[in-house]
C-alpha positions in Angstrom: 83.5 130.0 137.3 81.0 126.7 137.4 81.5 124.2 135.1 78.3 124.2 133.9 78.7 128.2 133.0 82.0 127.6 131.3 80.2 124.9 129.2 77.2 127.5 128.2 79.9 130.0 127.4 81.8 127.6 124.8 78.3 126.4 123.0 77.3 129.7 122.9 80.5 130.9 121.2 80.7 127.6 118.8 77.1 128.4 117.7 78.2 132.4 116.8 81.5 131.0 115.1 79.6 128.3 113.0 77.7 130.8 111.5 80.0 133.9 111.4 82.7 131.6 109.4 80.0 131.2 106.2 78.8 134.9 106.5 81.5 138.0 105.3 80.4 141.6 104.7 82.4 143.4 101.6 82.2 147.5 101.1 79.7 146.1 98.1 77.3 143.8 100.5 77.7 144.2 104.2 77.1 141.8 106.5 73.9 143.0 108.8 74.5 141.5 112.8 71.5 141.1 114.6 72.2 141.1 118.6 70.1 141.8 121.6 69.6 141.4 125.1 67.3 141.0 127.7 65.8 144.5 126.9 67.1 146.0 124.1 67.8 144.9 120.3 70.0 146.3 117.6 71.4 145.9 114.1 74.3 146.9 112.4 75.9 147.5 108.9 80.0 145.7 109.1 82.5 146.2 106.4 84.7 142.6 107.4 86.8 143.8 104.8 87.6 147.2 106.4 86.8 146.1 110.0 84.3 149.0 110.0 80.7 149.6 111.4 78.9 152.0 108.6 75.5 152.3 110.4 74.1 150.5 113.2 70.7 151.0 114.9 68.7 149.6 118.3 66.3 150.2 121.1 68.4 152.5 122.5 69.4 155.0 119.3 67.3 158.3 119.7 64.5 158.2 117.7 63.8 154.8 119.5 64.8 155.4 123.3 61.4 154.9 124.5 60.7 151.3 123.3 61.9 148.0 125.2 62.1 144.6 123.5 59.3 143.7 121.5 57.9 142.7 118.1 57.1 146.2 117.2 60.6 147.9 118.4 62.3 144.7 116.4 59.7 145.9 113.1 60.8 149.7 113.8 64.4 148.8 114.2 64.6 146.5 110.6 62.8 149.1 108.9 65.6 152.3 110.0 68.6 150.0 109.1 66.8 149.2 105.7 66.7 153.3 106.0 70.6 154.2 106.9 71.4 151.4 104.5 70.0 153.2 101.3 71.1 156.2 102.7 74.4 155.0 102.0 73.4 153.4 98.5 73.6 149.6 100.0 70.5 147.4 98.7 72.3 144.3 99.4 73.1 142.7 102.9 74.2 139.1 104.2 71.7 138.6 106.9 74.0 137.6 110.2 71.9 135.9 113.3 74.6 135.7 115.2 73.7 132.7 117.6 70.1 133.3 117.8 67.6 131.1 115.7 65.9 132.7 113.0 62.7 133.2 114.9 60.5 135.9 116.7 62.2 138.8 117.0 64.7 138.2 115.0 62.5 137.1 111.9 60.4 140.0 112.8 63.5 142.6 112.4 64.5 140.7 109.0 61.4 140.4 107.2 60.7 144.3 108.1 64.0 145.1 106.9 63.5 143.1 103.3 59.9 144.8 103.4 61.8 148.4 103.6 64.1 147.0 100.4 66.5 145.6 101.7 67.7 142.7 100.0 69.2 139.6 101.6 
């Protein structure tokens, strides 16, 4: 692999690790990952405690197959976690960027999620 590729690689897992080490899901509050790609984004519900997904949602779930990457799929996407989250009596999350800053879509998928009642 290039050096320069190997260097991208490390920053991009010290930026995921400096935020992951502040940020731990319990059964009580789980921790809601944000991740996405250059068409798709999704959002899950993680147990740390139990090393267990309890809902996760994204571009490419069913009800939302048709929709690529965009302000409006990230809106529709915080909204049906918020959904599936107090499906399973959760109110509470810890909000997880992973390495992405909290802008665009991202703040689009959390605010929309907090605007559904979820609370973060």
């Amino acid at each position: 692999m290039d050096n320069s590729k190997k260097r991208r690689n490390n920053a991009r897992a010290k930026r995921v690790m400096r935020v992951r080490k502040k940020v731990r899901g319990s059964t009580d509050c789980p921790r809601l990952s944000v991740s996405k790609t250059n068409l798709h984004i999704y959002a899950q519900l993680i147990d740390d405690e139990k090393g267990v997904t309890l809902a996760g949602f994204g571009t490419q779930s069913k009800d939302c197959r048709e929709k690529r990457k965009s302000k409006e799929s990230a809106k529709e996407v915080g909204k049906q976690i918020a959904h599936l989250a107090k499906g399973k009596n959760i109110n509470t999350v810890i909000f997880d960027r992973g390495r992405y800053k909290f802008h665009g879509l991202i703040a689009e998928l959390a605010n929309s999620a907090r605007e559904a009642g979820l609370q973060f």
